[in-house]
C-alpha positions in Angstrom: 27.0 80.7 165.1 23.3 81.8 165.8 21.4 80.3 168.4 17.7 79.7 168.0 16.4 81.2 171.1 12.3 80.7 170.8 11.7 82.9 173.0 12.3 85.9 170.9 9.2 85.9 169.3 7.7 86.4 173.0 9.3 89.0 173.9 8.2 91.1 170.8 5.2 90.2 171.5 5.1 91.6 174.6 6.7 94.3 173.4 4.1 95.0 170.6 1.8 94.7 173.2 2.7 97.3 175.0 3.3 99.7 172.4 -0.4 99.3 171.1 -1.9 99.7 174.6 0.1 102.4 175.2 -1.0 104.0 172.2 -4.8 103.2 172.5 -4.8 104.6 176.0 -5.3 101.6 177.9 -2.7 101.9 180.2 -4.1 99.3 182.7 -3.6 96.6 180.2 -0.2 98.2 179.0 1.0 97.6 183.1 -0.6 94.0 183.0 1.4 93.6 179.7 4.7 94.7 181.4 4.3 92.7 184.0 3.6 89.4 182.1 6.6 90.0 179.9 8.8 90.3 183.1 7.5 87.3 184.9 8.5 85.1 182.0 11.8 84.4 181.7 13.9 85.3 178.3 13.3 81.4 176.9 9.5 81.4 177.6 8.9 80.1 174.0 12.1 77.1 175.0 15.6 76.1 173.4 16.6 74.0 171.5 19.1 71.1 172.1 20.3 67.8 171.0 23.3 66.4 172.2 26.0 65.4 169.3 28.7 63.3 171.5 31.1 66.1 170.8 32.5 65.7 174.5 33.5 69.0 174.7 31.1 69.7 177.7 33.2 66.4 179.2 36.7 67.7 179.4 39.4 70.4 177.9 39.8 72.2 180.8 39.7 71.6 184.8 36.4 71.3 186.2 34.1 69.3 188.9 31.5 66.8 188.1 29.4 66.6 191.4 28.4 63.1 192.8 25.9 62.6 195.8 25.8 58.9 197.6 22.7 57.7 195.3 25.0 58.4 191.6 27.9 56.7 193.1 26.0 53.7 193.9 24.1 53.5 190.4 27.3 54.1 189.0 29.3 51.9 191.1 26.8 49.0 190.2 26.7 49.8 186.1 30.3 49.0 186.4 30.2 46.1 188.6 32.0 47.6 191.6 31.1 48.3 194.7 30.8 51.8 195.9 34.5 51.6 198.1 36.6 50.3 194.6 34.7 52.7 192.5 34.7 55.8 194.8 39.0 54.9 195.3 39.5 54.4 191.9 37.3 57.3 189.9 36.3 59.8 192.7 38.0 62.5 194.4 36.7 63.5 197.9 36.5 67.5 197.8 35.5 70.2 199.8 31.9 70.6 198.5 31.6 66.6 198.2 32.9 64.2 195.4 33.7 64.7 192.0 34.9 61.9 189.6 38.9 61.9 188.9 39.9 63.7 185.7 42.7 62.6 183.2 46.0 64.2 182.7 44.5 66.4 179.9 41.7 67.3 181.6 38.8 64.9 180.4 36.7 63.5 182.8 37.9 60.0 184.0 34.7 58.1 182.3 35.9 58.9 178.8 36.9 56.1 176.5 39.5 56.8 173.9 36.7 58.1 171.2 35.7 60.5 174.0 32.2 58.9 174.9 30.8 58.6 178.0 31.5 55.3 179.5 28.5 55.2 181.9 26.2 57.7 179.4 23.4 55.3 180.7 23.5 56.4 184.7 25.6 59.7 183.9 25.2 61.8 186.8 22.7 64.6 187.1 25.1 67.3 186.3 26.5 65.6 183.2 22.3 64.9 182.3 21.2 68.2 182.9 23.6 69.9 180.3 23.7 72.6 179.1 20.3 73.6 181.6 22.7 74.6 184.1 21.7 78.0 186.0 25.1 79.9 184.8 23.9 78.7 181.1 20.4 80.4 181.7 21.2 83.5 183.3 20.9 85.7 180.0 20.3 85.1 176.1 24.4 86.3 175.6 25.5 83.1 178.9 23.3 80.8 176.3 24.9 81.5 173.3 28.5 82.0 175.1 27.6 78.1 175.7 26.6 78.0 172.5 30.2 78.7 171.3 31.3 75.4 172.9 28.4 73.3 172.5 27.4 72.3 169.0 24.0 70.8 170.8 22.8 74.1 171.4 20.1 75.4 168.3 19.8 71.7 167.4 17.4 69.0 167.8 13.9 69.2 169.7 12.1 72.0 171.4 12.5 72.1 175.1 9.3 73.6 176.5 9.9 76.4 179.4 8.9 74.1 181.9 10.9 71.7 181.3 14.0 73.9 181.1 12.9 75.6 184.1 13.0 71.7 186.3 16.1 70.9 185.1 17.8 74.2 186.1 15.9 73.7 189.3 17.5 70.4 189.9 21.1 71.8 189.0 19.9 74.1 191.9 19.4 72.0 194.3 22.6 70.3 194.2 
């Protein structure tokens, strides 16, 4: 599958860039051209995603989706629970914190029977952040090895480098 990765239009740019300067002698603005093209990171021009309710980012395999206190009470409240049923019932207290329960097979617990997202509206801020995770965005080759799973990737809107950049941030901070 090929992934449209904007960015490589930058990055032969910059490369151009320094090719011509280096060949017209200006090697000051051949340096400033180097270091602009390492500064930006390899999806400067932004990727493309659009969910497709695939669910394959959801389950298939074991995995952890993080909760802090604030998710489990939104949550909690979209179900009509309080924070004690839900957290007994879908949450599993862990080492690094709590993750919600996962079925037999693997699929997180919040999947119906069609394999959408029971609480898509107040999904936590991993499950939101997808697939801007930090692991995802490491290299062009981790994108498109997430690309291989997520049908998402290459589709739908634009998302500008900044805003990739605050979402990967907030997967960060967790």
């Amino acid at each position: 599958m090929a992934v449209h990765v904007a960015s490589e239009n930058a990055v032969l740019s910059a490369a151009r860039l320094r090719r011509m300067t280096v060949y017209s002698g200006e090697r000051d603005v051949s340096a400033q051209a180097d270091n602009q093209a390492a500064a930006m990171p390899w999806y400067a021009e932004g990727l493309r995603f659009a969910c497709q309710g695939c669910a394959k980012c959801c389950g298939g395999g074991p995995g952890y989706v993080w909760l802090d206190e604030g998710e489990l009470a939104t949550i909690s409240r979209f179900f009509g629970l309080s924070a004690r049923e839900f957290r007994g019932t879908y949450v599993r207290d862990l080492w690094r914190g709590m993750s919600l329960r996962e079925k037999d097979n693997y699929d997180c617990v919040l999947l119906d029977d069609k394999g959408r997202c029971l609480a898509y509206e107040v999904r936590p801020r991993q499950c939101r952040n997808w697939p801007f995770w930090p692991s995802n965005l490491r290299t062009p080759e981790a994108w498109q090895e997430a690309a291989e799973r997520c049908p998402g990737i290459g589709q739908g809107r634009v998302y500008a480098c900044a805003e990739v950049d605050a979402l990967r941030t907030e997967m960060t901070d967790m």
